[in-house]
N, C-alpha and C positions, 0 to 999 in steps of 0.2 A: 504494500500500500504506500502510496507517493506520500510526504510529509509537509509538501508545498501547499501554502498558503492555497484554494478552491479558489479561481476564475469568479467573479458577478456574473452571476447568472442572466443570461440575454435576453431581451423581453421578450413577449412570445410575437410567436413569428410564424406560424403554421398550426394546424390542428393538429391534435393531439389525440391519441386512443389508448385504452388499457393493455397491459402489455402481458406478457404468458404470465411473472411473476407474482402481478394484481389478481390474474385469473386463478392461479392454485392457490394461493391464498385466501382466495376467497373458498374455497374449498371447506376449511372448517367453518364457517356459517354454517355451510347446509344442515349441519352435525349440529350448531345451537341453536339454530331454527328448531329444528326438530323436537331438542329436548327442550328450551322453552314451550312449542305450544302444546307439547306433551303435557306440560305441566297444568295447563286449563281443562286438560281433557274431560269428560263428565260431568261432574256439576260441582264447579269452583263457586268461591264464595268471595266475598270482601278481601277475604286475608290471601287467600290466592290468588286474586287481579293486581293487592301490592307489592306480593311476592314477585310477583313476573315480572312487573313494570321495575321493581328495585332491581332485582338483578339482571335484569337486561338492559339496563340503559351502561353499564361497566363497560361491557364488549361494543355495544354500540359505538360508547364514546372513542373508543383506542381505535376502533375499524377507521372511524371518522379521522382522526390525529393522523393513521399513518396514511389514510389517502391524500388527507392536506399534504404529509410530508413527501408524497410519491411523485405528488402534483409541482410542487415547487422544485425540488431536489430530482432531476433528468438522469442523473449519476447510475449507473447499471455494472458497477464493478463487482468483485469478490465480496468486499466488505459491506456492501449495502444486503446483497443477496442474503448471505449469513444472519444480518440482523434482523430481515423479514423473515426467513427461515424461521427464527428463534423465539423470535413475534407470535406465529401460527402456531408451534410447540405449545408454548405457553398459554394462548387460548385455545388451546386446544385441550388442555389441564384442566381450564375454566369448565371449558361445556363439558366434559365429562363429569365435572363437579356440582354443576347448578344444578343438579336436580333435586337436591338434598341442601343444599348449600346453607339455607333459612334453620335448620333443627339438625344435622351433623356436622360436629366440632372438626372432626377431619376434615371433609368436605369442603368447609366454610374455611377453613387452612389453605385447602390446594389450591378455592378460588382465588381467595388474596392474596395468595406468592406468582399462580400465574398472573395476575392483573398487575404487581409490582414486576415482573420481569418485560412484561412487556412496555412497561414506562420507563425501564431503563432502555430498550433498545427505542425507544424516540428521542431518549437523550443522545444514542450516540449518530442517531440519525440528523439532528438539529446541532449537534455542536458545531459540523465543518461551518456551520454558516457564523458562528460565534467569529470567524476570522475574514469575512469577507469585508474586500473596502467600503468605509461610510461612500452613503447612508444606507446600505443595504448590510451593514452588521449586524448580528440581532447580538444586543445586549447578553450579557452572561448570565446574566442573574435571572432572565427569563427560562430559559432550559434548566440550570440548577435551583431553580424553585418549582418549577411545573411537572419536570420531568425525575429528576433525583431524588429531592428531597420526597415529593409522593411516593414515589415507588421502596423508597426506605419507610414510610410509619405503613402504607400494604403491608409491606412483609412485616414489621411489628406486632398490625392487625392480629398476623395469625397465631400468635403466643395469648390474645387478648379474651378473658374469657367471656361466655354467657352473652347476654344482648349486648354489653359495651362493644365489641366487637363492631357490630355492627351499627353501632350510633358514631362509631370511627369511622367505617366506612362512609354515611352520609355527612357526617363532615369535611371526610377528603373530598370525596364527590363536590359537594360547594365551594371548597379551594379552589378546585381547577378551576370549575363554572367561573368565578369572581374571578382568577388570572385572565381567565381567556376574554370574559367582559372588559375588563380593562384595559387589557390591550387595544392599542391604535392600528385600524389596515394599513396607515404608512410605512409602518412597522416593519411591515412582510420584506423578506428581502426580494421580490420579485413578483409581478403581478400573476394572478394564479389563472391557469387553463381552463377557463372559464366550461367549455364545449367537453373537456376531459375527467372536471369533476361531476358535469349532469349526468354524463354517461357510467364513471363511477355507482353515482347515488343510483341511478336508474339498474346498474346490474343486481345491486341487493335488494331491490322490488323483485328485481326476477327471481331471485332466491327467495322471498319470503313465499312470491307466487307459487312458485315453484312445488314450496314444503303445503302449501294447501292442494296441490293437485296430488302431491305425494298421498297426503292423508285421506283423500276423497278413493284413492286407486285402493292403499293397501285394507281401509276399512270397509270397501266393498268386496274384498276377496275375503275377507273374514265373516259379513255375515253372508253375501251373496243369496239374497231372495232379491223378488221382482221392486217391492218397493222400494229397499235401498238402493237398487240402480235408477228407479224415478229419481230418488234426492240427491245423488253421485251427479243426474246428467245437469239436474237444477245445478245442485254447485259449482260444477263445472262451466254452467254460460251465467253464474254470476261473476265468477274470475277472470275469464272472457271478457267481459264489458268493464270490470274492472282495467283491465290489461292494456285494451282499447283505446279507452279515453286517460288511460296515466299516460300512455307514449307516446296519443294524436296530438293530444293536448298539455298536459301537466309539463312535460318535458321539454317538450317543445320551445312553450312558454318561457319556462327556465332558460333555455340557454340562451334565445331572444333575450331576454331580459336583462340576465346577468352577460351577457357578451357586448350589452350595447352602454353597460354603467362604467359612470369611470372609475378606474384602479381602488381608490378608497371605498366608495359606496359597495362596486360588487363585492370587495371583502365585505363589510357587514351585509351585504345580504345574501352572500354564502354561508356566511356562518349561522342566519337565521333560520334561512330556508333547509338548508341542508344537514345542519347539524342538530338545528335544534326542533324545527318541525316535522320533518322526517322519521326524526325518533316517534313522533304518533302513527306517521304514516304506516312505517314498517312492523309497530305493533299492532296497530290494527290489523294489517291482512293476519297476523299470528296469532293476535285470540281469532279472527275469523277460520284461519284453520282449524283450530280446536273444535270452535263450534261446528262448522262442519261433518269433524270426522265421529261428531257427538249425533251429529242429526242424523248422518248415514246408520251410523249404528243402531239409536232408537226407531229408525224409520217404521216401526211396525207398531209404535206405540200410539195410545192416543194424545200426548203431548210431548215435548222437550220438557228436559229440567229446566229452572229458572236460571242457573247457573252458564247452561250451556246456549240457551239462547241471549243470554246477557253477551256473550262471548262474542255472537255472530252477531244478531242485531248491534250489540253496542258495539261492536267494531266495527261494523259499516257506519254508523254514526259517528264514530271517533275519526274515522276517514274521512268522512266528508267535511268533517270540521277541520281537522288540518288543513286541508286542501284549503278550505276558506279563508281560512291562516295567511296560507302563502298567496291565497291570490289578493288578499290585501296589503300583504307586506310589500308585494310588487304594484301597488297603488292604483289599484282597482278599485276604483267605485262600488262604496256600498250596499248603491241598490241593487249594480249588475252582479254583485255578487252572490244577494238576498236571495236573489230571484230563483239560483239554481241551489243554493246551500239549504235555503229555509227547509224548504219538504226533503234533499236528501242527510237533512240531519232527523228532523221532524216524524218524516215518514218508517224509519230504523225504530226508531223511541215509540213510536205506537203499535207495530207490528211486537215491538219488547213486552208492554203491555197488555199487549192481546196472547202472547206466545202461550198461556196456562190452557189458552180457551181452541189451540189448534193445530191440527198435525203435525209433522216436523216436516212434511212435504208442503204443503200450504207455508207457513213459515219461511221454507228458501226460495221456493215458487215468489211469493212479495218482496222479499229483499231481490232475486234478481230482476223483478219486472223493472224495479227503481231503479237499478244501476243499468238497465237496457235504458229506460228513458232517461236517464242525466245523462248517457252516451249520445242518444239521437239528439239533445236539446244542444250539448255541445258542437255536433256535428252542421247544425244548423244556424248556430253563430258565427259558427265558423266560415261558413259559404256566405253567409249574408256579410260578412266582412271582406270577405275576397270580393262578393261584389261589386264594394264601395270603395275597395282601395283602388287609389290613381293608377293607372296603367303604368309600367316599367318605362324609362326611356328607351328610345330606340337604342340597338346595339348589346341593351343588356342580354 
């Protein structure tokens, strides 16, 4: 490994795409998808929607950190490779860990050494840039506060007994959050790939989509009668329309958006859109997994648990609220926004209410009708926009 002082890094200059290393990495997601929305399976309750939501916002946030860091930092040598390598090891420790992570002591150990080893490999990801020329230096004291010093009281964490353990944990958790708020986008040593991170965030919707078609497959091969494949194929064209309208539109959006802000702004609105609203997005499709592989299962019953249909209806409600999140944080207009948020948040929360009183096939039957029409109703903003936008210059 060379000992020279790292080049400033060049502003961007071309698009950018995820590269093989992003992709096997991404690899162990699939693996805490899984065991997250395992965890809602059945009929969860209060303590098990906080369970999930605490322990998967850990992995979330580190996926987030080292895609920022992949995003800025172009660098594809031995010693980057190694530290991602060691990265996935370690959450990989995690997910095998979460499932238990809230009530065994071990468990709750392995997560928070894996979660401290992977804050150290963003330290040593972020240090070269500790030496590049002003003003694209990042200060010192930013990596050895955000990244070292966290990743030393985690691994303390797991000596820490009973619930304090875990009141450490939400306090490191609010450390970062408060560093990272505080921080300036001038900051950044280099403006970020705008087009490279959508597609980023956009591959772990396919993963979360993904672990819900997983669960709709494997839990129709376990009961396999006639009804559970009625409520497999509903699930399946709710995910569909889901899928749809995230990449016609959602995404789209996004990179429009954030591709035409300048260098400071798209920082903060990276960080909101992507780090921090996302984090609902991608829970939601994962209690909707759950509740899915809950409805295929009961399909023969005369209702879902309250539990399980909290899971899918309120995750299709939590999803659509995010969405409304971000399409205001990108300064949309709150009526146009109203217009299609109100009943797809609205309409989830009443089909929630009604779920005691109706089959588990009826039940995904309505949530997917809704996300067919928020698809058609996008589709047709969208044309009525094409319409009215000025014709291209000639030549374009």
């Amino acid at each position: 490994m060379s000992t020279a002082v790292p080049a400033t890094p060049a502003p961007e200059t071309q698009a950018r795409h995820a590269a093989w290393l992003e992709l096997f990495f991404d690899l162990v997601f699939v693996a805490f998808a899984a065991q997250l929305s395992h965890s809602l399976h059945g009929d969860p309750g209060w303590r098990e929607f906080g369970v999930f939501l605490a322990l998967y916002f850990p992995p979330w946030w580190m996926w987030i950190n080292l895609t920022v860091s992949a995003n800025l930092f172009e660098v594809d040598d031995v010693r980057r490779r190694s530290l991602m390598l060691f990265a996935m090891l370690c959450l990989a420790v995690m997910a095998a860990a979460v499932a238990q992570a809230d009530t065994d002591s071990t468990r709750a150990a392995a997560y928070a050494l894996g979660y401290a080893g992977s804050r150290l490999v963003l330290l040593g990801l972020w240090w070269p840039a500790t030496r590049f020329p002003p003003p694209h230096r990042v200060p010192r004291w930013r990596p050895l506060t955000y990244c070292l010093v966290s990743g030393l009281l985690w691994a303390a964490s797991a000596a820490v007994p009973g619930r304090w353990r875990y009141v450490m944990w939400a306090a490191l958790v609010a450390a970062e959050l408060v560093l990272l708020l505080t921080a300036r986008g001038r900051a950044m040593p280099r403006r970020l790939h705008t087009g490279h991170l959508v597609e980023r965030v956009g591959l772990f919707v396919i993963i979360v989509l993904g672990e819900s078609v997983v669960a709709l497959v494997t839990t129709t091969d376990h009961v396999w009668t006639a009804s559970a494949g009625v409520v497999a194929v509903l699930g399946f064209v709710l995910l569909a329309a889901l899928w749809w309208s995230y990449f016609d539109f959602g995404a789209a959006a996004a990179e429009l958006v954030l591709g035409s802000a300048a260098p400071e702004r798209a920082y903060f609105l990276a960080r909101d859109v992507t780090a921090f609203l996302h984090f609902f997005v991608t829970a939601a499709i994962l209690a909707m997994a759950a509740g899915l592989a809950t409805a295929v299962e009961e399909a023969g019953h005369a209702h879902l648990h309250q539990g399980a249909a909290a899971a899918l209806a309120g995750g299709l409600a939590l999803y659509h609220a995010a969405h409304a999140s971000i399409a205001l944080r990108f300064g949309r207009p709150l009526g146009s926004v109203a217009v299609w948020a109100v009943p797809g948040i609205g309409v989830p929360l009443l089909v929630l209410l009604a779920a005691g009183h109706l089959p588990p096939w009826c039940v995904v039957a309505l949530l997917a009708a809704e996300a067919i029409l928020h698809l058609l109703y996008a589709r047709r903003v969208a044309r009525r926009r094409r319409a009215h936008a000025p014709p291209a210059p000639a030549g374009d």
